[in-house]
py3Dmol code that shows the C-alpha trace and the ligand (Angstrom):
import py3Dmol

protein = """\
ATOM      1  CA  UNK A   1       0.000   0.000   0.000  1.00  0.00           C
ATOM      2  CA  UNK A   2       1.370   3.523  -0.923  1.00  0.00           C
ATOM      3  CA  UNK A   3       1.894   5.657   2.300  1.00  0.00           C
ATOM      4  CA  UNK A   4       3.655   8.072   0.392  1.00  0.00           C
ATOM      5  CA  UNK A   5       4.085  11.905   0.083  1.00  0.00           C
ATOM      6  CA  UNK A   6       5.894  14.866  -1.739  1.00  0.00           C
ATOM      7  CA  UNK A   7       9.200  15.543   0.130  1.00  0.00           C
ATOM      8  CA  UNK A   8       9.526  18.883  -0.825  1.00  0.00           C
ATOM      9  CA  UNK A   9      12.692  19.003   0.091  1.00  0.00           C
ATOM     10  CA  UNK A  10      13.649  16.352  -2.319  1.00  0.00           C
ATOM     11  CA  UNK A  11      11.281  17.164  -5.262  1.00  0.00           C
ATOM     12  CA  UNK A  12      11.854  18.916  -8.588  1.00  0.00           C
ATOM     13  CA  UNK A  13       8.971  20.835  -8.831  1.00  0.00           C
ATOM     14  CA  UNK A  14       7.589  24.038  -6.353  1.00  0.00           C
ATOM     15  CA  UNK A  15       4.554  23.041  -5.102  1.00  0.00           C
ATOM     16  CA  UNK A  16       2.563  25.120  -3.311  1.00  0.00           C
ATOM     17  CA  UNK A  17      -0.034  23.758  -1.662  1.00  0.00           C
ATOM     18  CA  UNK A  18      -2.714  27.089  -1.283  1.00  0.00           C
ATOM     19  CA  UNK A  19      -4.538  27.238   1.760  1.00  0.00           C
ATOM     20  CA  UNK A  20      -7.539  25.632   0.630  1.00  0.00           C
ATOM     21  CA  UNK A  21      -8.910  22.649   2.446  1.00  0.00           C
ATOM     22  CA  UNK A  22      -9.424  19.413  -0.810  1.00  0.00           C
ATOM     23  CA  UNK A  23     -13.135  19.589  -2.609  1.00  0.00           C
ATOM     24  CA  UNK A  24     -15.525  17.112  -1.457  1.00  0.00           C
ATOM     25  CA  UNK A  25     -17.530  14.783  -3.058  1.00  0.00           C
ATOM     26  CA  UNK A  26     -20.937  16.486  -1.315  1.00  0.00           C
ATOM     27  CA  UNK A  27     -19.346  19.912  -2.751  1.00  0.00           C
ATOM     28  CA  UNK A  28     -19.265  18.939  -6.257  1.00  0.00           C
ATOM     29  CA  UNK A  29     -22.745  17.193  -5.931  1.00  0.00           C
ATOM     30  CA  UNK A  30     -23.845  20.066  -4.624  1.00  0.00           C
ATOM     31  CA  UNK A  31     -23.284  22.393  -7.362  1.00  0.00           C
ATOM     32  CA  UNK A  32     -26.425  21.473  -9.107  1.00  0.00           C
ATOM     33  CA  UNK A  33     -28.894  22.808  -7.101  1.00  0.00           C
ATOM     34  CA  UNK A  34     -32.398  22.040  -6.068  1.00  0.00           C
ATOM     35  CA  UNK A  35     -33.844  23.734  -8.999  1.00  0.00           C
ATOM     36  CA  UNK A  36     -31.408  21.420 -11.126  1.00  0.00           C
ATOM     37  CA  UNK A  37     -28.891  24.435 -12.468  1.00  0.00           C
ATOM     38  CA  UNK A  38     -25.392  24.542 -12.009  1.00  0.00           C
ATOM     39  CA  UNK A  39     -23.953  27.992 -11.009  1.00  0.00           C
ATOM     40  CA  UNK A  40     -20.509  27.230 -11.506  1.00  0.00           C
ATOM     41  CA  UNK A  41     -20.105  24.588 -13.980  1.00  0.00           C
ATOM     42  CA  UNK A  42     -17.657  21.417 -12.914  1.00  0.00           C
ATOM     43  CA  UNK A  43     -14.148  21.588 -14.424  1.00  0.00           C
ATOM     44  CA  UNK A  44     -12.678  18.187 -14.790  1.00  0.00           C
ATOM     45  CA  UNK A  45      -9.591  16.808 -16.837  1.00  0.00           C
ATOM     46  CA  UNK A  46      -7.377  13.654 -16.704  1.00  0.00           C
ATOM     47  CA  UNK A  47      -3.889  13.313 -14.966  1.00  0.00           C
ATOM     48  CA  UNK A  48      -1.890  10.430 -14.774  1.00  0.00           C
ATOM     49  CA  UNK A  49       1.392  11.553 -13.220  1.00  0.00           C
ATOM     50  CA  UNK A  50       2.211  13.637  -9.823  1.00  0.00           C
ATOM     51  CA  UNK A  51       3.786  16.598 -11.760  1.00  0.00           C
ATOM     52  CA  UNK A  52       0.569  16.383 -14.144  1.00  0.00           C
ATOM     53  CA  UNK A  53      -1.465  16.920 -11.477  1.00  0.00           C
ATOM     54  CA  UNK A  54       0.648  19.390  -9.354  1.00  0.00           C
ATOM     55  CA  UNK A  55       0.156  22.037 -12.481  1.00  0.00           C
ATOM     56  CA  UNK A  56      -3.693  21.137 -13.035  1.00  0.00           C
ATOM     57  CA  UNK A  57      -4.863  21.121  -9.563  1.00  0.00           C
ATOM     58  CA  UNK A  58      -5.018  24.571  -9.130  1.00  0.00           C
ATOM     59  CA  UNK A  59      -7.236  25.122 -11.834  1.00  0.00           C
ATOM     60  CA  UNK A  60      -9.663  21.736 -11.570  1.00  0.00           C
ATOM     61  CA  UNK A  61     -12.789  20.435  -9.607  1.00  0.00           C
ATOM     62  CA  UNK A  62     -12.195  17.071 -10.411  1.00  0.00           C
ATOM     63  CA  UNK A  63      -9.271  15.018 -11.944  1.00  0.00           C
ATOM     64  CA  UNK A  64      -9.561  12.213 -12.827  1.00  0.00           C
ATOM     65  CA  UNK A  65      -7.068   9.228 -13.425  1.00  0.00           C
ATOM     66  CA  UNK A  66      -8.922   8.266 -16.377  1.00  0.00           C
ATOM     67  CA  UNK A  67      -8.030   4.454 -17.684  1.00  0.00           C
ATOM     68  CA  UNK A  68      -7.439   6.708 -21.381  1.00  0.00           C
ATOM     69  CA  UNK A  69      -3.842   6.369 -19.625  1.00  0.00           C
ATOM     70  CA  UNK A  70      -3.247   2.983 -21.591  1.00  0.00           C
ATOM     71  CA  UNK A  71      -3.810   5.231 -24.686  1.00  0.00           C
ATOM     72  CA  UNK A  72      -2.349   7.962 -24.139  1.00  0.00           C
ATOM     73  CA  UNK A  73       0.921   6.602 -21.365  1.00  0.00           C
ATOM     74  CA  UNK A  74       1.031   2.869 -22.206  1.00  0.00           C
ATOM     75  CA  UNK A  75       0.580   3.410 -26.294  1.00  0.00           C
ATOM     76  CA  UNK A  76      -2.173   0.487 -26.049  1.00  0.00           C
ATOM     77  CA  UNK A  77      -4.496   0.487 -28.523  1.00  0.00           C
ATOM     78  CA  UNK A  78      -7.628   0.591 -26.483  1.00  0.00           C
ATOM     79  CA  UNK A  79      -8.506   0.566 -23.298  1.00  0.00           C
ATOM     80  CA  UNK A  80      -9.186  -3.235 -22.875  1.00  0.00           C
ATOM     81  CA  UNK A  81      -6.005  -4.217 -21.624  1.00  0.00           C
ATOM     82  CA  UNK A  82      -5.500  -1.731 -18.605  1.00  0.00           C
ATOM     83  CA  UNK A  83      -5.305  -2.917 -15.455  1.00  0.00           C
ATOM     84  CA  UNK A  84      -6.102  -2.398 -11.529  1.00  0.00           C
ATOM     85  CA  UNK A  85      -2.473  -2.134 -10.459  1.00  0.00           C
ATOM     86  CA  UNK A  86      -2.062   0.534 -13.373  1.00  0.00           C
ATOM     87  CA  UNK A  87      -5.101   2.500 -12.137  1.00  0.00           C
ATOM     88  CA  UNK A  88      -3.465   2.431  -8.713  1.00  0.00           C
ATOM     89  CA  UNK A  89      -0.078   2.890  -9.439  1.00  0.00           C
ATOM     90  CA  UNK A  90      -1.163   6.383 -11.342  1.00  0.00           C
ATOM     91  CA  UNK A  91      -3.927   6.866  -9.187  1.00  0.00           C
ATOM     92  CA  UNK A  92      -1.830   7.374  -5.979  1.00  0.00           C
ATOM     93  CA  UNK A  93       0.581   9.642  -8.344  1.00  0.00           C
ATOM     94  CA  UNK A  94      -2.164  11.721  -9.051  1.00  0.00           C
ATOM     95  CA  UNK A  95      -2.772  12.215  -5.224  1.00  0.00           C
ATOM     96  CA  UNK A  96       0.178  12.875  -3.972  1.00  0.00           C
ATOM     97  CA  UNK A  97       0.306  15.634  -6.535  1.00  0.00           C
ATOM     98  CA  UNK A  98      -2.487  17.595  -5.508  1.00  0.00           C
ATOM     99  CA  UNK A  99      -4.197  19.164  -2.859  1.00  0.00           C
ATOM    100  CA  UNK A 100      -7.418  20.737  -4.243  1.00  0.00           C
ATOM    101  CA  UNK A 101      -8.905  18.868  -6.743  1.00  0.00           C
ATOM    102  CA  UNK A 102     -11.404  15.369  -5.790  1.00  0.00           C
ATOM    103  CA  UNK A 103      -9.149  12.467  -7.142  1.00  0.00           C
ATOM    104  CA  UNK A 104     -11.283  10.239  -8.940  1.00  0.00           C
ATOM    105  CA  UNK A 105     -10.543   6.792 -10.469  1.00  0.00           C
ATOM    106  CA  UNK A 106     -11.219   5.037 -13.719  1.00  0.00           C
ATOM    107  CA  UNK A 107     -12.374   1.220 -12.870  1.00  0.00           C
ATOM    108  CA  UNK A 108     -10.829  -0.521 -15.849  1.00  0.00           C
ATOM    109  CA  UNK A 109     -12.364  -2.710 -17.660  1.00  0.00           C
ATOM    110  CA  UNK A 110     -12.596  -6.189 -16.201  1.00  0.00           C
ATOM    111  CA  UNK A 111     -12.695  -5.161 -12.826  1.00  0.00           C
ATOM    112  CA  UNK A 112     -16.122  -4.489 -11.411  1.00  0.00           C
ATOM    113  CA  UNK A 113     -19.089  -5.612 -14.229  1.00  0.00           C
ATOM    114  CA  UNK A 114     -18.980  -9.300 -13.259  1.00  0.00           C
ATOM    115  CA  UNK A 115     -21.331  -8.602 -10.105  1.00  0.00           C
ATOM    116  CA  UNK A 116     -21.464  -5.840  -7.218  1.00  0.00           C
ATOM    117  CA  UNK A 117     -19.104  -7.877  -4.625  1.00  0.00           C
ATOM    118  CA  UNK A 118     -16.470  -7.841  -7.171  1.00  0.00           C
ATOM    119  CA  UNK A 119     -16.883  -4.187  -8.090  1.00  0.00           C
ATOM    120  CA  UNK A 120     -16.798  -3.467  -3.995  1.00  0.00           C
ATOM    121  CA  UNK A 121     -13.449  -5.728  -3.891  1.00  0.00           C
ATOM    122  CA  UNK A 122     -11.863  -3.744  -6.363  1.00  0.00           C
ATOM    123  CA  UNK A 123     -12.869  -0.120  -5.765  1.00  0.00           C
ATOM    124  CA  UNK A 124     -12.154  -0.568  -2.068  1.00  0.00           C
ATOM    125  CA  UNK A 125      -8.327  -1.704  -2.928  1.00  0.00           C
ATOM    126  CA  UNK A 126      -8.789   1.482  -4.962  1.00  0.00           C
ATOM    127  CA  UNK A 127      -9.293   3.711  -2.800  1.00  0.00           C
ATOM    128  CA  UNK A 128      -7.396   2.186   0.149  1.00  0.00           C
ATOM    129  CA  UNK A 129      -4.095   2.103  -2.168  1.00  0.00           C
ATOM    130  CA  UNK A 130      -4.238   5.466  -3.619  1.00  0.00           C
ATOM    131  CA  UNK A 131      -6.044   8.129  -1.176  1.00  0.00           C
ATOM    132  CA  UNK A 132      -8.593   9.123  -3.959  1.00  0.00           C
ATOM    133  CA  UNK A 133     -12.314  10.021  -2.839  1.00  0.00           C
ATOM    134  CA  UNK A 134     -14.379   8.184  -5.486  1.00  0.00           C
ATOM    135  CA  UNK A 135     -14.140   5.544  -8.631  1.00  0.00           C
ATOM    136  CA  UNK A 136     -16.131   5.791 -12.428  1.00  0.00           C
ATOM    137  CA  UNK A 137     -17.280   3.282 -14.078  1.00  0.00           C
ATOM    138  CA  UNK A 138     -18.834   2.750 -17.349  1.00  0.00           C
ATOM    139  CA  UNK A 139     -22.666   1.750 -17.965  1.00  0.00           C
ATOM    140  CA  UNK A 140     -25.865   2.401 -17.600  1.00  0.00           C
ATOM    141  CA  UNK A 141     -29.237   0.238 -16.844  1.00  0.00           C
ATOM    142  CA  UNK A 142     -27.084  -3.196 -16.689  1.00  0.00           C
ATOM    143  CA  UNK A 143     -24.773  -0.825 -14.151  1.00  0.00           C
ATOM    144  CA  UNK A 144     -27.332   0.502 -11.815  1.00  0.00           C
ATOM    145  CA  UNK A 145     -27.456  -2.325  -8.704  1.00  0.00           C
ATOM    146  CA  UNK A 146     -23.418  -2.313  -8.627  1.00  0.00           C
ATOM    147  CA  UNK A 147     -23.743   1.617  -8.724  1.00  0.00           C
ATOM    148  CA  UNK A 148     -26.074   1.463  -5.592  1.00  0.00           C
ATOM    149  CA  UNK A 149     -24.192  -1.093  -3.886  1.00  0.00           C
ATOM    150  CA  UNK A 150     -20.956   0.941  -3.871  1.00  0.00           C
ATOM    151  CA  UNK A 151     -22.704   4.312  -2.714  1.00  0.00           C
ATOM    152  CA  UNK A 152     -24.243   2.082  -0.200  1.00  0.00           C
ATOM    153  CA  UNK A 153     -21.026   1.003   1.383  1.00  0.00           C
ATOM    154  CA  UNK A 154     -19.363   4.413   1.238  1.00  0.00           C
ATOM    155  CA  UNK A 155     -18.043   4.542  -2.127  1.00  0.00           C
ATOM    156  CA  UNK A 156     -18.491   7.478  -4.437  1.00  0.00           C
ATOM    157  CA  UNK A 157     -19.313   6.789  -8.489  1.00  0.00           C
ATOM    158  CA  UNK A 158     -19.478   9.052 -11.401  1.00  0.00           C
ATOM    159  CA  UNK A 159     -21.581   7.360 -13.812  1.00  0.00           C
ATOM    160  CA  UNK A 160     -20.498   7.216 -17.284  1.00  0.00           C
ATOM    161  CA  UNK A 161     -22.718   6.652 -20.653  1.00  0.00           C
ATOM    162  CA  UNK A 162     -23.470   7.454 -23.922  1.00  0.00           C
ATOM    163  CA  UNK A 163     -20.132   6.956 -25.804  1.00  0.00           C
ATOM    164  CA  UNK A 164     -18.404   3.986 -23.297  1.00  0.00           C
ATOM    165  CA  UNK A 165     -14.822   2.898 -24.964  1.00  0.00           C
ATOM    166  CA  UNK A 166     -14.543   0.024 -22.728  1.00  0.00           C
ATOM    167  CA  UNK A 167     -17.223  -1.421 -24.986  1.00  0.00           C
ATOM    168  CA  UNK A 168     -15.776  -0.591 -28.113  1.00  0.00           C
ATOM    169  CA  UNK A 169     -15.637  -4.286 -29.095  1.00  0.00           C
ATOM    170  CA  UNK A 170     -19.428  -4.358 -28.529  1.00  0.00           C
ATOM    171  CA  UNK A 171     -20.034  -0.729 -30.185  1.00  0.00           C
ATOM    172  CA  UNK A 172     -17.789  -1.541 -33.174  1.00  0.00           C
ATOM    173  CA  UNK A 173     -15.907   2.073 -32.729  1.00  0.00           C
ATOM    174  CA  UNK A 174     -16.101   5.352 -31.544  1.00  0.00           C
ATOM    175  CA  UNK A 175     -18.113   7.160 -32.901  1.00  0.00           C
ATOM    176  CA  UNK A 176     -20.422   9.597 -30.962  1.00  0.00           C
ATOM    177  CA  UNK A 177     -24.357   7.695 -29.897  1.00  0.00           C
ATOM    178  CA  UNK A 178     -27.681   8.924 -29.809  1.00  0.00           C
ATOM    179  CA  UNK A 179     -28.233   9.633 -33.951  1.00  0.00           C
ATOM    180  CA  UNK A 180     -31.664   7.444 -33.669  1.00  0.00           C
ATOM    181  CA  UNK A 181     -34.446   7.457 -31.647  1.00  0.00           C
ATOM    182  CA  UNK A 182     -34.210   4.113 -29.747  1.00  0.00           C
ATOM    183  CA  UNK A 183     -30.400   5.021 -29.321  1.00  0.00           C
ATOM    184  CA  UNK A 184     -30.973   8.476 -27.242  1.00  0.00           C
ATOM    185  CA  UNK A 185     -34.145   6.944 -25.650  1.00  0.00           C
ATOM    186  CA  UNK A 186     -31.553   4.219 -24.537  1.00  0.00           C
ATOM    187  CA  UNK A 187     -28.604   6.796 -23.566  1.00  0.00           C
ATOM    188  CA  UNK A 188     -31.359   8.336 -21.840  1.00  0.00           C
ATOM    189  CA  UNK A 189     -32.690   5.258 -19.494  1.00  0.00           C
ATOM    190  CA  UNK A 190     -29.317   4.836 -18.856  1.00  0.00           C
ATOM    191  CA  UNK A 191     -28.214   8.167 -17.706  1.00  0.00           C
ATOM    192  CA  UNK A 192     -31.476   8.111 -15.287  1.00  0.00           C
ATOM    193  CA  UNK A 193     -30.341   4.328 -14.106  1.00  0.00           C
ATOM    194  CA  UNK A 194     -27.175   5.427 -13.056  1.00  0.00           C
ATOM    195  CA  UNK A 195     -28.194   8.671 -11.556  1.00  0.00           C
ATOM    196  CA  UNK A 196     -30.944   7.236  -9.542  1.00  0.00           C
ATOM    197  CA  UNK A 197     -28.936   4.607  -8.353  1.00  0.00           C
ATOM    198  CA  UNK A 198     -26.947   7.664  -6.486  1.00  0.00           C
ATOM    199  CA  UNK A 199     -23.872   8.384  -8.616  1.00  0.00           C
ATOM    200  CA  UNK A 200     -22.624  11.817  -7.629  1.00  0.00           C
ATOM    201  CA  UNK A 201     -22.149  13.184 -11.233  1.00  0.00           C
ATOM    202  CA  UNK A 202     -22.080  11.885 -14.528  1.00  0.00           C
ATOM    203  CA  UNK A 203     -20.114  11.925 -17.485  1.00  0.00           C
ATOM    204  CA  UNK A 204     -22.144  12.007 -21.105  1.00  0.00           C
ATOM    205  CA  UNK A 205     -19.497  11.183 -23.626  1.00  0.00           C
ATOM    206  CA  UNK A 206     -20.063  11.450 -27.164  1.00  0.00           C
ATOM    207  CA  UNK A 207     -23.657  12.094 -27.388  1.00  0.00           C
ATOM    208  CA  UNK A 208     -26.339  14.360 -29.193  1.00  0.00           C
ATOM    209  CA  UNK A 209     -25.938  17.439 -27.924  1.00  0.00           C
ATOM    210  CA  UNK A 210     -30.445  17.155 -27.343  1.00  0.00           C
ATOM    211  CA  UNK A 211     -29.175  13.839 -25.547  1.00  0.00           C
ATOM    212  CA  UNK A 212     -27.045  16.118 -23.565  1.00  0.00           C
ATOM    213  CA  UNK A 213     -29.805  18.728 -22.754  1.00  0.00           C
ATOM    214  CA  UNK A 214     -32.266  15.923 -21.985  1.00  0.00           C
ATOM    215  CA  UNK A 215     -30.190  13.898 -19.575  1.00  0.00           C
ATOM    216  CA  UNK A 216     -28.676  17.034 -17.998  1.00  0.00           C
ATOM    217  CA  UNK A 217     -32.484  18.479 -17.399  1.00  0.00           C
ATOM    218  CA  UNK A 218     -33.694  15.373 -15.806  1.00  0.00           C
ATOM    219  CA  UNK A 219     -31.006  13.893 -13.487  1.00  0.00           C
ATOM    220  CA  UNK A 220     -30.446  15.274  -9.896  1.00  0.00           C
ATOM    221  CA  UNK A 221     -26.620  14.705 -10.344  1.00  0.00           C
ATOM    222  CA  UNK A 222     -24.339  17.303 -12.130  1.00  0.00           C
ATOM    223  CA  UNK A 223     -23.696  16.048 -15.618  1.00  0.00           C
ATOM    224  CA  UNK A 224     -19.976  16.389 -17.040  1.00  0.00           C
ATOM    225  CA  UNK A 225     -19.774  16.468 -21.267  1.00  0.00           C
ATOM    226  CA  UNK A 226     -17.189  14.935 -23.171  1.00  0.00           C
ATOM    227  CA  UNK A 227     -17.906  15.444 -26.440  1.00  0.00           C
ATOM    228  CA  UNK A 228     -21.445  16.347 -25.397  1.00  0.00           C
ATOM    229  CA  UNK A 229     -22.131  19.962 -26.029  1.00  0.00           C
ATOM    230  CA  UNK A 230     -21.926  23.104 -23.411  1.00  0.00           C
ATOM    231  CA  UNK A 231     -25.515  22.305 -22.157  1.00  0.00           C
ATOM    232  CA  UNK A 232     -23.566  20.217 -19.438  1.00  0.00           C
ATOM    233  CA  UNK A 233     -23.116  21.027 -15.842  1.00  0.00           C
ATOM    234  CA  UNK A 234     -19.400  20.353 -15.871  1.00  0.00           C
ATOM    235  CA  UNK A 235     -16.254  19.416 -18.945  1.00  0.00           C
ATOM    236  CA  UNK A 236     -13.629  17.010 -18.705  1.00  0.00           C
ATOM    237  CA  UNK A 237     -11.494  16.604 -21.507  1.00  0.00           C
ATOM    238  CA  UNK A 238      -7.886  14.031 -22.221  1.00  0.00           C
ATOM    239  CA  UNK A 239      -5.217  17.015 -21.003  1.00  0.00           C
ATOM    240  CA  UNK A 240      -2.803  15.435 -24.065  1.00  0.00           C
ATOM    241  CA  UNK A 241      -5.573  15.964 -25.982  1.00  0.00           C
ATOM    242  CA  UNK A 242      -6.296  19.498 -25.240  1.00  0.00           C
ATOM    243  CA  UNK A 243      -2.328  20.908 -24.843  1.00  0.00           C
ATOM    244  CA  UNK A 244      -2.055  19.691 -28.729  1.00  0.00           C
ATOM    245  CA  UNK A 245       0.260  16.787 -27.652  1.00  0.00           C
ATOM    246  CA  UNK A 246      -1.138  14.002 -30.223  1.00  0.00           C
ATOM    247  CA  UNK A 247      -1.483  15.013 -34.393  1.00  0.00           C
ATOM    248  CA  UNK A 248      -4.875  13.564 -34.212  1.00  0.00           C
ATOM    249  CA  UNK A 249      -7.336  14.899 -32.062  1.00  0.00           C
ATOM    250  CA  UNK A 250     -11.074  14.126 -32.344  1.00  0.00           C
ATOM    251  CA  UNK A 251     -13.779  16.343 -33.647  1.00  0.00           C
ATOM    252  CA  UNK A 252     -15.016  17.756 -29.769  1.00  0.00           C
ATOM    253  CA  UNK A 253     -11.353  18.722 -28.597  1.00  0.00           C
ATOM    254  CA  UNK A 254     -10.299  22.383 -28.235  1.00  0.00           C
ATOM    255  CA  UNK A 255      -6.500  22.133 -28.732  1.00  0.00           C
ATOM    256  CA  UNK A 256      -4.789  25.501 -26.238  1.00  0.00           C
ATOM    257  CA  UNK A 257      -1.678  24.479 -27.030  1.00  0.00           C
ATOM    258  CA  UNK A 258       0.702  22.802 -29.610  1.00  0.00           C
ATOM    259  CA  UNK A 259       3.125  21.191 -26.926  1.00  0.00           C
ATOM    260  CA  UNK A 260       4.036  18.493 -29.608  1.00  0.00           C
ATOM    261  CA  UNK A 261       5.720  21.171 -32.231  1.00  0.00           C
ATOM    262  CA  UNK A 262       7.230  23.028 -29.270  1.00  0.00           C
ATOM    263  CA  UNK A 263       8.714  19.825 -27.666  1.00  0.00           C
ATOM    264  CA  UNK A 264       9.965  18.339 -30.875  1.00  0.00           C
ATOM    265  CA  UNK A 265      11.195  21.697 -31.271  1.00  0.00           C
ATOM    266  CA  UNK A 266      12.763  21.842 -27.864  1.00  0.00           C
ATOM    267  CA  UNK A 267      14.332  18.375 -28.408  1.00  0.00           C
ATOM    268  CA  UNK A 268      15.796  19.048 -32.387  1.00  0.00           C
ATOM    269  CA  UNK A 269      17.886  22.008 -30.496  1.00  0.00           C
ATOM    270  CA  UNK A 270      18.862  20.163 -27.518  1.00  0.00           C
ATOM    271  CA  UNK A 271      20.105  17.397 -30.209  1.00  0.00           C
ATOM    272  CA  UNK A 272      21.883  20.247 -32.383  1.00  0.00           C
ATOM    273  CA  UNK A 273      23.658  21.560 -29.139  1.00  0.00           C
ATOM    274  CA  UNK A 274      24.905  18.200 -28.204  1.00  0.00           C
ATOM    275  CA  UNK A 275      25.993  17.432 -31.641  1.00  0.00           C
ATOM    276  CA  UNK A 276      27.782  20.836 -32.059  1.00  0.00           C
ATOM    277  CA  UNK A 277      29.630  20.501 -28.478  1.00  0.00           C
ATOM    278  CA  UNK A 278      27.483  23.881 -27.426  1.00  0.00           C
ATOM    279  CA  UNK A 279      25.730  22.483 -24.966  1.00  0.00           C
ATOM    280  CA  UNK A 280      26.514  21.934 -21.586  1.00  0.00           C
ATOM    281  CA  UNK A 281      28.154  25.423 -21.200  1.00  0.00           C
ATOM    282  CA  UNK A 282      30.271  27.161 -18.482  1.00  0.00           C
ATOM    283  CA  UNK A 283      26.796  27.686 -16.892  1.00  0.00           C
ATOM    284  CA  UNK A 284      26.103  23.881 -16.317  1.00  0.00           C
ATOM    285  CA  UNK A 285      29.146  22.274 -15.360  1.00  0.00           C
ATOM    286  CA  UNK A 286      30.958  21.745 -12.080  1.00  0.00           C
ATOM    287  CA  UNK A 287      34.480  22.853 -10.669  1.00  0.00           C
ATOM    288  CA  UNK A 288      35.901  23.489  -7.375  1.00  0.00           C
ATOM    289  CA  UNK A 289      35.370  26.199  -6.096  1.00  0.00           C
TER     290      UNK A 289
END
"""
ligand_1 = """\
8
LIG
O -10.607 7.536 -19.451
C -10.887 8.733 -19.557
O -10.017 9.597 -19.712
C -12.294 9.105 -19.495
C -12.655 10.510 -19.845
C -12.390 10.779 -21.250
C -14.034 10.855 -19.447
O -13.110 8.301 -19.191
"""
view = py3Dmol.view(width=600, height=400)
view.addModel(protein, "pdb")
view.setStyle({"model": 0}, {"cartoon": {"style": "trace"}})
view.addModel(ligand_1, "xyz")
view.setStyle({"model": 1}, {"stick": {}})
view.zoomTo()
view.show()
């Protein structure tokens, strides 16, 4: 079990932790109020590492260890093949960088569909391993009694539907749901399942954006769009995805940044320097004083 924290003494980057206490899970639940509008709409993204989190904490509600890591860390092709030990490996990175922000985890796929008791068995070694306040999971109606059975025992679930990529074998790809009828009714029912059964928000990934409207209108729970229009209570996006640090991003990503030119960019002048005997420099080097 990781007991670890930042030694500041010992670590490369400047933390600061601000004198604010962590969000709660009641806090972020409770920014949909009673008359179902969200004042301040729920900023979420992904981190996978400590430093990741350290500079996205400050800004975030939510961030969330999503299980996109075996994408976007591991180079896997889906999502399949991720595991528990990744999710808390990462996930207990992602806490020990950050102070503000609720930690949430991805359940990867595998771990918690077969029935409730094994969903319980793995989100308690979870949370126990990595200090994070709450798990996601994917799935809606065929979801809803392991959803309740968590909450029940103390464990807090975002929901997740619509688009699901741990079901892309099933859903033959990735493109966004909802386009028919009995699809959104569907994305619908299951939005309501998991909601009723008491998840504290809910992501709606790749959906309609009337799918959006709809689901955000008539669950309790703040909803949090991916790919799902601005009619959401909260956004998460993939933060690789939004600094620009893949050539390929998908149609709902706002790029703020082009980190991949400037580190390629960063790394072809490193490489010159080294090659032309520039680099390191008086400035870099030791001698006795
Ligand atoms: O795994 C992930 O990063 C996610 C978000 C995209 C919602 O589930």
């Amino acid at each position: 079990m990781s007991t670890y924290t930042i030694d500041t003494s010992t670590s490369r980057a400047n933390p600061t932790p601000a004198p604010m206490r962590r969000l709660t899970v009641p806090k972020i639940q409770e920014r949909k109020g009673p008359d179902g509008k969200t004042h301040e709409p729920i900023v979420m993204l992904t981190a996978y590492t400590a430093r990741m989190a350290q500079l996205l904490d400050p800004h975030c509600d939510l961030l969330l260890v999503g299980d996109s890591l075996g994408q976007v860390i591991y180079g896997l092709p889906s999502t399949i093949p991720v595991t528990l030990e990744m999710m808390c490996a990462h996930g207990a990175a992602v806490v020990r960088g950050s102070w503000h922000a609720v930690v949430a985890i991805d359940m990867p796929f595998g771990s918690y569909e077969a029935s409730p008791e094994q969903a319980f068995a793995s989100a308690s070694r979870v949370l126990k391993e990595t200090g994070a306040a709450a798990v996601k999971l994917e799935g809606g109606e065929a979801m809803a009694e392991t959803v309740a059975f968590l909450v029940k025992r103390g464990i807090p679930v975002i929901g997740h539907v619509g688009l699901t990529p741990q079901a892309v074998n099933s859903l033959g790809g990735y493109r966004a749901r909802g386009r028919d009828d009995a699809e959104a009714a569907k994305i619908l029912a299951d939005a309501r399942a998991v909601a009723e059964a008491g998840c504290f928000a809910l992501v709606l990934e790749g959906v309609m954006e009337e799918i959006a409207i709809e689901a955000t209108r008539s669950v309790p729970c703040p909803t949090i769009g991916i790919g799902a229009s601005a009619h959401c209570d909260g956004q998460v996006l993939v933060t690789e995805d939004m600094l620009g640090l893949f050539e390929r991003t998908p149609r709902f990503v706002k790029r703020y940044d082009d980190l991949a030119t400037r580190i390629g960019e960063a790394a072809a002048t490193y490489a010159g320097e080294v090659r032309a005997r520039s680099f390191p420099t008086e400035e870099q080097i030791y001698r006795p004083k």
